[in-house]
mmCIF file of the N, C-alpha and C atoms, coordinates in Angstrom:
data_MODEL
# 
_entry.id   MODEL 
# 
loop_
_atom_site.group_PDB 
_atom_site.id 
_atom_site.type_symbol 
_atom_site.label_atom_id 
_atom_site.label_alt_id 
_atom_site.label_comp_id 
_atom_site.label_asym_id 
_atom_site.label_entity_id 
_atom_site.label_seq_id 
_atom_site.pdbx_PDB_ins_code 
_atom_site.Cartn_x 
_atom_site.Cartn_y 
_atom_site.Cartn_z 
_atom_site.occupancy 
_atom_site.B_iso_or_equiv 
_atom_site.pdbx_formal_charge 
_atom_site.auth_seq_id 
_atom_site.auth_comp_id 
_atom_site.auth_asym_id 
_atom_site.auth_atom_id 
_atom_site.pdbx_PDB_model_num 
ATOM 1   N N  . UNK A 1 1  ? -17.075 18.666  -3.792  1.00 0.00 ? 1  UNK A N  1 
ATOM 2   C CA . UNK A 1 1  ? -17.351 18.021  -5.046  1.00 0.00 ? 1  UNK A CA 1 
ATOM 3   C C  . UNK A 1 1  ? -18.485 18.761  -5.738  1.00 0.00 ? 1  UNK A C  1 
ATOM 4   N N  . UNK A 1 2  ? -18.135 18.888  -6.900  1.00 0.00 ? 2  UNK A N  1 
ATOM 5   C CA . UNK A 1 2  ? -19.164 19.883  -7.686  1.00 0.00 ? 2  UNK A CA 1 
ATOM 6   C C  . UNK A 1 2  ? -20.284 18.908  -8.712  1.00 0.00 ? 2  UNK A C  1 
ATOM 7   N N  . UNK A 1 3  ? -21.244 18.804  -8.450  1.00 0.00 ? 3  UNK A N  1 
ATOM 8   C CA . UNK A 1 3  ? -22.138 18.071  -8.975  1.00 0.00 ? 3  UNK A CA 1 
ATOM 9   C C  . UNK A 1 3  ? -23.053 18.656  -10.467 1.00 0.00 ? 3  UNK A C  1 
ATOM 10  N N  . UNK A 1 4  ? -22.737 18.528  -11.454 1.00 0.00 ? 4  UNK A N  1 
ATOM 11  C CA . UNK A 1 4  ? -22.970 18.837  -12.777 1.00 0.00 ? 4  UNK A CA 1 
ATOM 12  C C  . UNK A 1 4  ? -24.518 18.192  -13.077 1.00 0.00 ? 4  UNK A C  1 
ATOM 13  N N  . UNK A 1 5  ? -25.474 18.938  -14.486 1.00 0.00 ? 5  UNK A N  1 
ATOM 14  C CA . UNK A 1 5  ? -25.962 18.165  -14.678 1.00 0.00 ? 5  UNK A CA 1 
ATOM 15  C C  . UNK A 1 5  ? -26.162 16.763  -14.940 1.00 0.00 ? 5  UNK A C  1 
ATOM 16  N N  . UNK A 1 6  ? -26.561 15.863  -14.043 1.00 0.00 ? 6  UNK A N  1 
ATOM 17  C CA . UNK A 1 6  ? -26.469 14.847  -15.000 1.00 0.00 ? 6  UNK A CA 1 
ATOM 18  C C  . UNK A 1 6  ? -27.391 14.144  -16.027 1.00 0.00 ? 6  UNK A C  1 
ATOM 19  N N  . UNK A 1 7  ? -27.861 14.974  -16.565 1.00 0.00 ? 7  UNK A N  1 
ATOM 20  C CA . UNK A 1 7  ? -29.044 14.852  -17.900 1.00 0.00 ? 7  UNK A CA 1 
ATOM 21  C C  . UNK A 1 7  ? -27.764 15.498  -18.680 1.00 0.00 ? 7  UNK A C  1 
ATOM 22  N N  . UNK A 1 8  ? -26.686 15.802  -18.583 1.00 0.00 ? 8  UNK A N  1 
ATOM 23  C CA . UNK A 1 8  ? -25.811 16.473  -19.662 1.00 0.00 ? 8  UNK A CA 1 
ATOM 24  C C  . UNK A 1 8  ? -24.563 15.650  -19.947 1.00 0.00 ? 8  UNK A C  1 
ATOM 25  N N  . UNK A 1 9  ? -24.758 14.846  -21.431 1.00 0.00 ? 9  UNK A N  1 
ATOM 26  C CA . UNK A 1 9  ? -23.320 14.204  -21.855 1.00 0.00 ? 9  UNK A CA 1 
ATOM 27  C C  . UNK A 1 9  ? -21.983 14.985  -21.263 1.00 0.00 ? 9  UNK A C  1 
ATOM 28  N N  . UNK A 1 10 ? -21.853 16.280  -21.492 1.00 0.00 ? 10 UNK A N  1 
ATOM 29  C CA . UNK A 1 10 ? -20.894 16.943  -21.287 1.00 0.00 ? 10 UNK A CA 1 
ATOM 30  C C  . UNK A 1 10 ? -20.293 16.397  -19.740 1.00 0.00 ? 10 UNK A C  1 
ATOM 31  N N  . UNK A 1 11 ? -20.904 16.573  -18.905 1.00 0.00 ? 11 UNK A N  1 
ATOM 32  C CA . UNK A 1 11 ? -21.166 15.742  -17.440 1.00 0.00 ? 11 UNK A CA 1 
ATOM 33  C C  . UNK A 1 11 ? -20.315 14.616  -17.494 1.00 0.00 ? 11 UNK A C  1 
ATOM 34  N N  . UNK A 1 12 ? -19.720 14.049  -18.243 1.00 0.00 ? 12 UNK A N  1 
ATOM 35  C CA . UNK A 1 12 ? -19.632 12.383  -18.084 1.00 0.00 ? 12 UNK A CA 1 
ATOM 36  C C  . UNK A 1 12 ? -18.189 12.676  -18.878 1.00 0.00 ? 12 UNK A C  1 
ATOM 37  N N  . UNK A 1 13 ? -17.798 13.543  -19.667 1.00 0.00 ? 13 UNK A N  1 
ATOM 38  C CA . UNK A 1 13 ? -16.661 13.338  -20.880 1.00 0.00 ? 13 UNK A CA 1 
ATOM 39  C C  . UNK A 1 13 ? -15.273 13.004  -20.448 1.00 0.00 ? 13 UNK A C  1 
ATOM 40  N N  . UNK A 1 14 ? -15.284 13.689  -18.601 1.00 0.00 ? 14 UNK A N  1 
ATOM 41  C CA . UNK A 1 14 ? -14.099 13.176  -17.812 1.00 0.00 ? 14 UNK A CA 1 
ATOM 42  C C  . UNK A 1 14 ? -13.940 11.732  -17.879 1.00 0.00 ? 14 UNK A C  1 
ATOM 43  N N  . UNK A 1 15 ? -15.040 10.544  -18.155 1.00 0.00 ? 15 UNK A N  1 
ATOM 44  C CA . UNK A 1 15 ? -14.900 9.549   -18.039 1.00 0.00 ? 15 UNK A CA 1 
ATOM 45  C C  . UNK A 1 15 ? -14.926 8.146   -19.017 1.00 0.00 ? 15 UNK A C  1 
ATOM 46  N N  . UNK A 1 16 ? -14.420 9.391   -20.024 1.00 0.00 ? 16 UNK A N  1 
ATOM 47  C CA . UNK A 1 16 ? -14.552 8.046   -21.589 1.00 0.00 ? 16 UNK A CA 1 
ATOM 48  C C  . UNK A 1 16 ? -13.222 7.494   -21.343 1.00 0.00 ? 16 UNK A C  1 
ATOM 49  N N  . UNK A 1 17 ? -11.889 7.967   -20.501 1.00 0.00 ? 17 UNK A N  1 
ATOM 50  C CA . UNK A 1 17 ? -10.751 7.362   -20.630 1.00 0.00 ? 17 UNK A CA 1 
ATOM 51  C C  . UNK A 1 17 ? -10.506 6.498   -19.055 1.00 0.00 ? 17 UNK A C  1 
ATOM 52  N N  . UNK A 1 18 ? -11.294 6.471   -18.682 1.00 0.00 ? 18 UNK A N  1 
ATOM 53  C CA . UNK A 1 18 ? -11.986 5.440   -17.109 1.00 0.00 ? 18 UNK A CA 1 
ATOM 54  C C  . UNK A 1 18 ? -11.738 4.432   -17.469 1.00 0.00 ? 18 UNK A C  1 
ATOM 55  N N  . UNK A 1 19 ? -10.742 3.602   -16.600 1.00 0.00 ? 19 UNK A N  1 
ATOM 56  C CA . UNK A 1 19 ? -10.811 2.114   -16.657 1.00 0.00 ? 19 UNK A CA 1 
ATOM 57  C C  . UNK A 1 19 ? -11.861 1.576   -15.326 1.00 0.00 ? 19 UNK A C  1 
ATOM 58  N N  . UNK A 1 20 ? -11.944 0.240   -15.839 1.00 0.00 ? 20 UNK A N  1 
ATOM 59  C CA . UNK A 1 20 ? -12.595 -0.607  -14.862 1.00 0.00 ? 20 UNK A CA 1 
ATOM 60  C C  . UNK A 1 20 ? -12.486 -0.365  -13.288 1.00 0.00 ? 20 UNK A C  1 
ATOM 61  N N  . UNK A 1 21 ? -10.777 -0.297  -13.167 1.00 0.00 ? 21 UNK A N  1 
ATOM 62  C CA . UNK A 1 21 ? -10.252 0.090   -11.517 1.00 0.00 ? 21 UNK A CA 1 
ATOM 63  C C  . UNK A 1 21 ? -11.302 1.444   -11.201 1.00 0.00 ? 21 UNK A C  1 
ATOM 64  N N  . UNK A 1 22 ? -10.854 2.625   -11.636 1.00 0.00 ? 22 UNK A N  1 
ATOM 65  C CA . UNK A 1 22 ? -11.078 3.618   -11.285 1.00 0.00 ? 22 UNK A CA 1 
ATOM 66  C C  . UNK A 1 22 ? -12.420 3.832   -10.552 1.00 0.00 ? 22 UNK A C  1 
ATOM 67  N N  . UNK A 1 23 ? -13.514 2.754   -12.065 1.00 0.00 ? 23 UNK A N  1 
ATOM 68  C CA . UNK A 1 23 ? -15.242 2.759   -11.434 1.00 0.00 ? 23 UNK A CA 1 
ATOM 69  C C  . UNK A 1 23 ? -14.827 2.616   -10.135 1.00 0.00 ? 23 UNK A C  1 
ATOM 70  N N  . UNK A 1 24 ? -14.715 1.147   -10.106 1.00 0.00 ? 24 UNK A N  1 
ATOM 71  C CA . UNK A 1 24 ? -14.186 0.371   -9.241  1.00 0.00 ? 24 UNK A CA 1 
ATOM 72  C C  . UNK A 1 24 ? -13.785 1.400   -7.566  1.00 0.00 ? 24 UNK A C  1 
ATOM 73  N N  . UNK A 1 25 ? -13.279 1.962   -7.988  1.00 0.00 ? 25 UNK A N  1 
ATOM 74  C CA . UNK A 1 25 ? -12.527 2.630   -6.929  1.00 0.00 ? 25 UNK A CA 1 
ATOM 75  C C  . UNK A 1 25 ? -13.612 3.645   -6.155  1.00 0.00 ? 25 UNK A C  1 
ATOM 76  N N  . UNK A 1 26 ? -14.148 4.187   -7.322  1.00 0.00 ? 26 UNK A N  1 
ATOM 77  C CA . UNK A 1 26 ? -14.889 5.580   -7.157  1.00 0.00 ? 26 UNK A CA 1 
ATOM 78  C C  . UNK A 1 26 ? -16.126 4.924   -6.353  1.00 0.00 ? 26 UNK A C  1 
ATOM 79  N N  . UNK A 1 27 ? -16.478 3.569   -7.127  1.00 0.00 ? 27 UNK A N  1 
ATOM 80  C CA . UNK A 1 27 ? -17.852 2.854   -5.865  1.00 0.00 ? 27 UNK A CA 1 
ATOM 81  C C  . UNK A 1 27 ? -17.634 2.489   -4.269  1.00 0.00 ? 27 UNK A C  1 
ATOM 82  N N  . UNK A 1 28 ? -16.171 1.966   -4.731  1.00 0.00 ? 28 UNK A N  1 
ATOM 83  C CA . UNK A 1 28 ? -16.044 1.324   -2.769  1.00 0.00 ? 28 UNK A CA 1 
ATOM 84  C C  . UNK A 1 28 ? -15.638 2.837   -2.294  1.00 0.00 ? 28 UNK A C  1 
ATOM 85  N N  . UNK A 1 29 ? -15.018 3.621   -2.609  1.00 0.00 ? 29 UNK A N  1 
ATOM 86  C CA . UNK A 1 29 ? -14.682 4.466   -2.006  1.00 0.00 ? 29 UNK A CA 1 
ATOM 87  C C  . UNK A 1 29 ? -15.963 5.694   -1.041  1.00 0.00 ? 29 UNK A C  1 
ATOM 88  N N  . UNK A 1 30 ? -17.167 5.272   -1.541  1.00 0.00 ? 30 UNK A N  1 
ATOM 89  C CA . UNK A 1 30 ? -18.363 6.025   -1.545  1.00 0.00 ? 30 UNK A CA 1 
ATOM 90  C C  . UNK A 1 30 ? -19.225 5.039   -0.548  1.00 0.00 ? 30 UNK A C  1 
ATOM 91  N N  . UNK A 1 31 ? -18.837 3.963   -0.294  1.00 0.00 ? 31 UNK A N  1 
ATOM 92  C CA . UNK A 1 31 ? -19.781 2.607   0.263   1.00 0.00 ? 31 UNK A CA 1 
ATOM 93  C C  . UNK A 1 31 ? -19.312 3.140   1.850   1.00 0.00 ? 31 UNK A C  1 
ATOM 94  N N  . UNK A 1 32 ? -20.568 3.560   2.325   1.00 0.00 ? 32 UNK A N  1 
ATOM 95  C CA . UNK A 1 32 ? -20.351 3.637   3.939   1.00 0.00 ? 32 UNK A CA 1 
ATOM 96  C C  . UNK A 1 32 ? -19.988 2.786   4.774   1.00 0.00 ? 32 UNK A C  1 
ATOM 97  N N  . UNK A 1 33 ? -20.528 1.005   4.214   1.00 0.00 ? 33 UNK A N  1 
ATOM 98  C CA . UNK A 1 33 ? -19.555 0.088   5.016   1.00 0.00 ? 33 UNK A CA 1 
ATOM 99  C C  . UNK A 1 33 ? -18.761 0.115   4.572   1.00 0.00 ? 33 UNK A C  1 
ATOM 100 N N  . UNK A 1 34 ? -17.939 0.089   3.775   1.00 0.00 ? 34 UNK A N  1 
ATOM 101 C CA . UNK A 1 34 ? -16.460 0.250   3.910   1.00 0.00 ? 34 UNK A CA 1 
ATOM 102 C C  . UNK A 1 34 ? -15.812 1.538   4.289   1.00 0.00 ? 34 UNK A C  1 
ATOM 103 N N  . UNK A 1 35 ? -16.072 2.473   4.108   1.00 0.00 ? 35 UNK A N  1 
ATOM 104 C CA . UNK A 1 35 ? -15.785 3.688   5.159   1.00 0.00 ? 35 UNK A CA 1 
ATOM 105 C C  . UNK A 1 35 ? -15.455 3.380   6.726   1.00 0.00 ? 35 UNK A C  1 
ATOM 106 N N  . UNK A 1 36 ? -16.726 3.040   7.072   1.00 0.00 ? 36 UNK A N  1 
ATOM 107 C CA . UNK A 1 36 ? -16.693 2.330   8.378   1.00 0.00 ? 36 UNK A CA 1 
ATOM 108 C C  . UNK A 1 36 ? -15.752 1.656   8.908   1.00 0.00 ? 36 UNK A C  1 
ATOM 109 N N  . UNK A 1 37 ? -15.493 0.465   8.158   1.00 0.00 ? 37 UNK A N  1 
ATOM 110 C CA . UNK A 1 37 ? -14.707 0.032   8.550   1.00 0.00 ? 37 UNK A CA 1 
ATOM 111 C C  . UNK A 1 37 ? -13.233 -0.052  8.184   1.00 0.00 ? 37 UNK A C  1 
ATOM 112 N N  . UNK A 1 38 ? -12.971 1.035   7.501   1.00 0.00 ? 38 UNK A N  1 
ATOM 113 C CA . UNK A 1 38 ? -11.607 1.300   7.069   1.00 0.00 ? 38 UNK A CA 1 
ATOM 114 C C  . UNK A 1 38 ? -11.148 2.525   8.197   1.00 0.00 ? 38 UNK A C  1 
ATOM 115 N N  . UNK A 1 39 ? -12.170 2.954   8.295   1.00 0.00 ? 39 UNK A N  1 
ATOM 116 C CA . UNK A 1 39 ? -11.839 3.942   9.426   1.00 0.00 ? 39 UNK A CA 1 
ATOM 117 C C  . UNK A 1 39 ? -11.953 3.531   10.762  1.00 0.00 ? 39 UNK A C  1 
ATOM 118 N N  . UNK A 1 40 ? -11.687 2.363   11.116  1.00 0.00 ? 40 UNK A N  1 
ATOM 119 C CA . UNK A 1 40 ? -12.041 1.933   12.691  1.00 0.00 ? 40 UNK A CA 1 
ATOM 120 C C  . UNK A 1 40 ? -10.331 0.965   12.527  1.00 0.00 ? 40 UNK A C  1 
ATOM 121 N N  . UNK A 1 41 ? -9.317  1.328   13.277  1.00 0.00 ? 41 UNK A N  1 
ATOM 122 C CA . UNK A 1 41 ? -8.566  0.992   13.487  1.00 0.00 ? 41 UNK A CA 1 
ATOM 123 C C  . UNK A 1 41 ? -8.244  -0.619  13.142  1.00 0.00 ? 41 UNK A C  1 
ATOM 124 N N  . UNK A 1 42 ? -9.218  -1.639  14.041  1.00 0.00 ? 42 UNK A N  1 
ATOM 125 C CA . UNK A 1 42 ? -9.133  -2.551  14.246  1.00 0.00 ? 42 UNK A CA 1 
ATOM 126 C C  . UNK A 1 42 ? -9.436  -3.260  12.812  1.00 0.00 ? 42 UNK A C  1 
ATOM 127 N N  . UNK A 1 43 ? -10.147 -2.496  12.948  1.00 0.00 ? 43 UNK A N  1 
ATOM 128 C CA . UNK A 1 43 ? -10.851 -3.394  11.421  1.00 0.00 ? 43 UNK A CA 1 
ATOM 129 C C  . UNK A 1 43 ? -10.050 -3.417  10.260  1.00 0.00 ? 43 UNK A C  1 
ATOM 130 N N  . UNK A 1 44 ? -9.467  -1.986  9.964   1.00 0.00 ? 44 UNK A N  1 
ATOM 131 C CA . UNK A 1 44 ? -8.598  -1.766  9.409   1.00 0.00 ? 44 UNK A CA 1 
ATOM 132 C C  . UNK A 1 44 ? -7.408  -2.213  9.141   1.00 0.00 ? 44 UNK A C  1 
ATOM 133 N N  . UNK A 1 45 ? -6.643  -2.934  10.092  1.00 0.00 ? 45 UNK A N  1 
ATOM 134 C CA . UNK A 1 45 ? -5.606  -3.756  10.385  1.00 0.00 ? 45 UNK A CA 1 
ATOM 135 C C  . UNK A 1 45 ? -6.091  -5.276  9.833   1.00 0.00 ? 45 UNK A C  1 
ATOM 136 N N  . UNK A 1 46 ? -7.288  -5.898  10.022  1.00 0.00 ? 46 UNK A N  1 
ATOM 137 C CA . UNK A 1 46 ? -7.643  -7.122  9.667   1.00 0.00 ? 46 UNK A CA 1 
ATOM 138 C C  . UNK A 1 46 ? -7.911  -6.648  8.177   1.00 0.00 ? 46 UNK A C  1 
ATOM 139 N N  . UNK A 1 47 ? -8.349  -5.787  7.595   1.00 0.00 ? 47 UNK A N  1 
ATOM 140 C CA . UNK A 1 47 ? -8.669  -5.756  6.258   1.00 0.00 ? 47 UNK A CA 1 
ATOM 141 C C  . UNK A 1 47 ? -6.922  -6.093  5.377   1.00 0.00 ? 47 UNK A C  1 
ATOM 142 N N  . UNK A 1 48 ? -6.053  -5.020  6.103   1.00 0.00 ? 48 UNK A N  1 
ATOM 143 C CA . UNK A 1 48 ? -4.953  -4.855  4.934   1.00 0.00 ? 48 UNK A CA 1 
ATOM 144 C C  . UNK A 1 48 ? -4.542  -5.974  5.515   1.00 0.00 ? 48 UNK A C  1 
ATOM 145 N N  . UNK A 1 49 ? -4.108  -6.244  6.620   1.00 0.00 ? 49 UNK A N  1 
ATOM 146 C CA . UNK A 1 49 ? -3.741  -7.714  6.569   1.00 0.00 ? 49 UNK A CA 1 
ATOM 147 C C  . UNK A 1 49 ? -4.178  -9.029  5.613   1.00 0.00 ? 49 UNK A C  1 
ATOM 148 N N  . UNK A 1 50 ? -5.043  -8.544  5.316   1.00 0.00 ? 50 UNK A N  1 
ATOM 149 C CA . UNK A 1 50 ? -6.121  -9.800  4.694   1.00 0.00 ? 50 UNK A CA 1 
ATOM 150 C C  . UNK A 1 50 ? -6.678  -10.576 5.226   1.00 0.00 ? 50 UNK A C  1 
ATOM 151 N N  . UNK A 1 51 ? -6.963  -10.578 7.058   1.00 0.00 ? 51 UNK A N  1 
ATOM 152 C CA . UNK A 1 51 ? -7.210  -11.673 7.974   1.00 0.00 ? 51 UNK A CA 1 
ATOM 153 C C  . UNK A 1 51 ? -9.025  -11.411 7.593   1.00 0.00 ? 51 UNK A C  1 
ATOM 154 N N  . UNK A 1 52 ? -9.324  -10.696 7.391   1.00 0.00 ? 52 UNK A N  1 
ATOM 155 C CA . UNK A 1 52 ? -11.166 -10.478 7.463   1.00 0.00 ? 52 UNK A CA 1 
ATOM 156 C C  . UNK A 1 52 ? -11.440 -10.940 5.626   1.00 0.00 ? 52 UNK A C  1 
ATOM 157 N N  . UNK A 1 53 ? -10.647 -11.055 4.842   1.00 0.00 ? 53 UNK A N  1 
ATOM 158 C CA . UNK A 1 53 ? -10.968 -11.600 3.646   1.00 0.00 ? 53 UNK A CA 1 
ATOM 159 C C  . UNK A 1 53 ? -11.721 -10.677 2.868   1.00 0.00 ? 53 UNK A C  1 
ATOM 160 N N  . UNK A 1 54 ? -10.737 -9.338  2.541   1.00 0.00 ? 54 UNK A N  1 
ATOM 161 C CA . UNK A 1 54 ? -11.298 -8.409  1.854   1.00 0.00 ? 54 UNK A CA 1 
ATOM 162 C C  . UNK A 1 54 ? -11.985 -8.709  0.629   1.00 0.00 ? 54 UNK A C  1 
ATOM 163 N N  . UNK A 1 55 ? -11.565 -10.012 -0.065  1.00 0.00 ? 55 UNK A N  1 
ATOM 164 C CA . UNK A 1 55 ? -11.713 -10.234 -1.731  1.00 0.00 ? 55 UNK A CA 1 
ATOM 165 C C  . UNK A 1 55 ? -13.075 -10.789 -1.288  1.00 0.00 ? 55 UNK A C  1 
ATOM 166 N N  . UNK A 1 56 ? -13.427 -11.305 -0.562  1.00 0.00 ? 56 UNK A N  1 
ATOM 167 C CA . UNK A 1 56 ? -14.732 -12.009 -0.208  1.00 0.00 ? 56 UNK A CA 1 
ATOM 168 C C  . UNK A 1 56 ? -15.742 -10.702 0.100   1.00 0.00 ? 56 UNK A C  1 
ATOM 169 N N  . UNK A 1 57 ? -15.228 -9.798  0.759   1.00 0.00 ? 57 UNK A N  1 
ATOM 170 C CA . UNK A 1 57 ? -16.329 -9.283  1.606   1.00 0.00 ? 57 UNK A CA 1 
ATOM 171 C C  . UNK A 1 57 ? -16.297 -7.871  0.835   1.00 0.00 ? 57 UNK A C  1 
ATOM 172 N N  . UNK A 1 58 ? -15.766 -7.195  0.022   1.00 0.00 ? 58 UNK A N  1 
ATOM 173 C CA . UNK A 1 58 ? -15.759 -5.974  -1.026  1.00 0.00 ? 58 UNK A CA 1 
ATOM 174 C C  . UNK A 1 58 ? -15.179 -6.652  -2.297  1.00 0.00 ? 58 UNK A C  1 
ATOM 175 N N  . UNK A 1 59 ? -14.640 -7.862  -2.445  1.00 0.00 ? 59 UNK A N  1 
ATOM 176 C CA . UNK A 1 59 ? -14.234 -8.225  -4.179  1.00 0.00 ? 59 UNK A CA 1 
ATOM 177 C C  . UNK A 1 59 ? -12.549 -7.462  -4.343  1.00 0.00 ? 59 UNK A C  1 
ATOM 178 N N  . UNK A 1 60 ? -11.862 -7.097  -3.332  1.00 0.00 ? 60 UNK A N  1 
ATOM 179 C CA . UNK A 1 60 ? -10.526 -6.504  -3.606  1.00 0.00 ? 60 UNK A CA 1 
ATOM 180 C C  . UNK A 1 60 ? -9.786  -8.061  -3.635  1.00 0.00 ? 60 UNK A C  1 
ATOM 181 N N  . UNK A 1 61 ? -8.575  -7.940  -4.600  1.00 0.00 ? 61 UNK A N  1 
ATOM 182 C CA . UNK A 1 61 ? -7.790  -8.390  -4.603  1.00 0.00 ? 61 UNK A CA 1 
ATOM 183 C C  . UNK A 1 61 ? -6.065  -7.755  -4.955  1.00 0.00 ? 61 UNK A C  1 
ATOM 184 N N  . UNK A 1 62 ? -5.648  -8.555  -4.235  1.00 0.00 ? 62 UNK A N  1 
ATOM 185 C CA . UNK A 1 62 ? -4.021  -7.422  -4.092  1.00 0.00 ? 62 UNK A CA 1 
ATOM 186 C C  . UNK A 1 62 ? -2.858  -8.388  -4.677  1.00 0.00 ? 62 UNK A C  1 
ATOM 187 N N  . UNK A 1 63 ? -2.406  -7.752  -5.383  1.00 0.00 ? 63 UNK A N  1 
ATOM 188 C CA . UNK A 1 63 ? -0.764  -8.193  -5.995  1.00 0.00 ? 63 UNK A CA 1 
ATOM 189 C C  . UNK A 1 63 ? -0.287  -8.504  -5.250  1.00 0.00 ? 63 UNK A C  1 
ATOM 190 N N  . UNK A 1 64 ? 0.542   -9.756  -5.409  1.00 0.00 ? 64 UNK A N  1 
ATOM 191 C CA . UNK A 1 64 ? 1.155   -10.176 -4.061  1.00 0.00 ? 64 UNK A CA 1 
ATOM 192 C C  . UNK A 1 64 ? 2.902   -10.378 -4.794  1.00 0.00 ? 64 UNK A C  1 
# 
C-alpha cells in the first residue's frame, strides 16, 4: 500500500465517489480485533454464523 501525502487534497480524490459501506469496510477491515478473530477458525464460524452477534459486537448487519 502506497501511502501519499496526506496534507495533499489530491491524496483523497479516489474518495469523493466512496459510499458509506466502503468507509465502513476500509475501517473493520484494518481493526486488529477483528482480524483476529476472523482469522481464528472458531471464531470465524460463530461470526458468519451469527451465533457471537456480529451486529452487536462490530455493527455488521447481513441481508437475509
Amino acid at each position: 500500500m502506497t501511502i501519499g501525502d496526506w496534507r495533499s487534497q489530491s491524496a483523497y480524490e479516489h474518495l469523493r465517489d466512496t459510499n458509506w459501506r466502503d468507509y465502513a469496510w476500509e475501517y473493520l477491515r484494518r481493526n486488529e480485533e477483528y482480524r483476529a478473530a476472523y482469522a481464528d477458525p472458531e471464531s470465524r464460524a460463530r461470526l458468519d454464523a451469527g451465533i457471537d452477534g456480529p451486529e452487536r459486537c462490530w455493527g455488521l448487519r447481513f441481508r437475509g
